[in-house]
N, C-alpha and C positions, 0 to 999 in steps of 0.2 A: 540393476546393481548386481555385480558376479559375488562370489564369496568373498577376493579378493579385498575387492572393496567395502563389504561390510565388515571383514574384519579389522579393516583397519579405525573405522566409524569406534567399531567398540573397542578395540585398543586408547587412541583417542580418548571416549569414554573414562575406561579407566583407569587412565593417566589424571585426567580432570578429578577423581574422585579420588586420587590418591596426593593430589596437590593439594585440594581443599579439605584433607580426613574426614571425607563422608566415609572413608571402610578404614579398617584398621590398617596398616602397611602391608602384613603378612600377606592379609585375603586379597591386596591387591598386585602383591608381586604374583600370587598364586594363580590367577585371574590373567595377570600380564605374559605367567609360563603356560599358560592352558592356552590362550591366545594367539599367541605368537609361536606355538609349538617348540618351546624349548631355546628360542630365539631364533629362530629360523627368518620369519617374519621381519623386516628391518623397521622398527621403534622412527615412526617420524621424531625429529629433533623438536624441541617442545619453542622453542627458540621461534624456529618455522613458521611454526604453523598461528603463534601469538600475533607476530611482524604479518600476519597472512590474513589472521581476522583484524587485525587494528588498524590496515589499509582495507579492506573490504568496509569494516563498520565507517570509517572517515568518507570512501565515497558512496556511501550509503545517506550521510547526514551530507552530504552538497547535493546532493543529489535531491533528497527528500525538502530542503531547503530553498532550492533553485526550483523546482516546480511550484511549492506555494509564494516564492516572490514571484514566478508569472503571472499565477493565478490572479494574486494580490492586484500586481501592475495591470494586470489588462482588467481587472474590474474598476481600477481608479484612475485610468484609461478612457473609457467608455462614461464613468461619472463625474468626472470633471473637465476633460475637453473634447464629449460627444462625439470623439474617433469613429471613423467609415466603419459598419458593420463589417464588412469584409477582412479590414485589416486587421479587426480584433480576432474575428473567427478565424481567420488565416495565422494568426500566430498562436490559439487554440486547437487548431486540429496539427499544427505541424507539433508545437510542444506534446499533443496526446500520442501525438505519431513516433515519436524520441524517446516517451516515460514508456510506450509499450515496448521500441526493442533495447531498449534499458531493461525491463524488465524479464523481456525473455533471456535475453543476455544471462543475467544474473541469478534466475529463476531459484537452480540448485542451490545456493550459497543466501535466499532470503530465507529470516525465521516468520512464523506466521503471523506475527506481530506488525511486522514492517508489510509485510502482504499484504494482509487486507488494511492496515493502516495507506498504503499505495490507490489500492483499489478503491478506496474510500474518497481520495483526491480526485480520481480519474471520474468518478460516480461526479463529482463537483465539476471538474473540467466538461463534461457532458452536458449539463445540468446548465452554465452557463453557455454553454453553445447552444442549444437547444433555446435556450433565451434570445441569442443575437439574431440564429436563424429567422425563428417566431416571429422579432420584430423588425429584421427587415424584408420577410416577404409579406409585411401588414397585416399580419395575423394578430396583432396589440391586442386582441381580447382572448385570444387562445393561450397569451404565454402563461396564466394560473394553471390553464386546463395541461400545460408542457410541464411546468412544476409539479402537481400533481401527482402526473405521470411517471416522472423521474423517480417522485418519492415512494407510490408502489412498488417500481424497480429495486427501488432501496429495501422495501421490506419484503420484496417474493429472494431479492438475494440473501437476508437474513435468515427467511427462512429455509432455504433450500441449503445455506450451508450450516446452520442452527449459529448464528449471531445475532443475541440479540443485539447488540449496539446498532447493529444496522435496521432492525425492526423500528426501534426506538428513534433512531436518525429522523427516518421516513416516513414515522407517522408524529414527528414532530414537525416533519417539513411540510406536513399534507394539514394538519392544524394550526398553522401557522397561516400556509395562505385561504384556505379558509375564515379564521377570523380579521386577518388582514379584506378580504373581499368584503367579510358580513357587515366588519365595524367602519371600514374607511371607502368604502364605496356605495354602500347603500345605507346606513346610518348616519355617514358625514356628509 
């Protein structure tokens, strides 16, 4: 990012701070002439850039929406009329294949919220491929040991970008199939 563009980030800024009176007016015209050097700088139109996040946020929520109605669909799919492993995994890795240059796409312009709220899906997109793969190459007793797996993935990412939500994820998903195994396979 050149100077240019960062000063435009913090103009930007406080513009925002001065709509919402987090600073008083003065400190922020003062802010806006330190800035902008005397106006030198050309003041994006506020106009712009609202019409600019409110179409960004809209395909952000189809977007985020349309990937767990896949998710959704190909798991109710697969559980109610026994669909070819293939065609499920096949419309799981193209849709993972979509959300990722979706996301690179967009990368600059996501907050870390919708991030790893993203990455979070994708970990589940994974997660169930990893399941279809499992059981149709007859590997039916390894797919716990595939969840499992997934689910340490989930907590070395948590911890390697300090989240816990993800820690907590993945050691709820590793305790889960756990007492799923202990209580419904070998106590029932």
């Amino acid at each position: 990012m050149n100077n240019q563009e960062k000063n435009q980030l913090i103009i930007q800024e406080i513009l925002k701070w001065k709509e919402n009176r987090l600073l008083p007016e003065e400190q922020c015209d003062f802010l806006l002439a330190l800035y902008t050097k005397g106006g030198e700088i050309k003041i994006p139109n506020q106009s712009d850039l609202r019409k600019q996040d409110v179409s960004l946020s809209i395909w952000k929520k189809i977007h985020f929406a349309l990937i767990l109605f896949i998710l959704v669909s190909v798991i109710s799919l697969d559980y109610y009329f026994h669909s070819f492993w293939y065609i499920t995994s096949g419309i799981l890795s193209v849709t993972l294949i979509i959300n990722y240059f979706f996301y690179s796409k967009n990368r600059a312009n996501i907050s870390k919220r919708y991030r790893y709220l993203f990455i979070f899906i994708q970990f589940l997109y994974i997660l169930q491929l990893s399941v279809f793969i499992a059981d149709a190459a007859g590997l039916g007793n390894y797919i716990n040991f595939a969840i499992i797996l997934n689910g340490c993935g989930w907590i070395i990412f948590g911890y390697l970008k300090k989240l816990p939500v993800f820690k907590y994820v993945g050691a709820i998903l590793i305790i889960a199939v756990i007492t799923y195994v202990v209580f419904f396979k070998y106590i029932g």
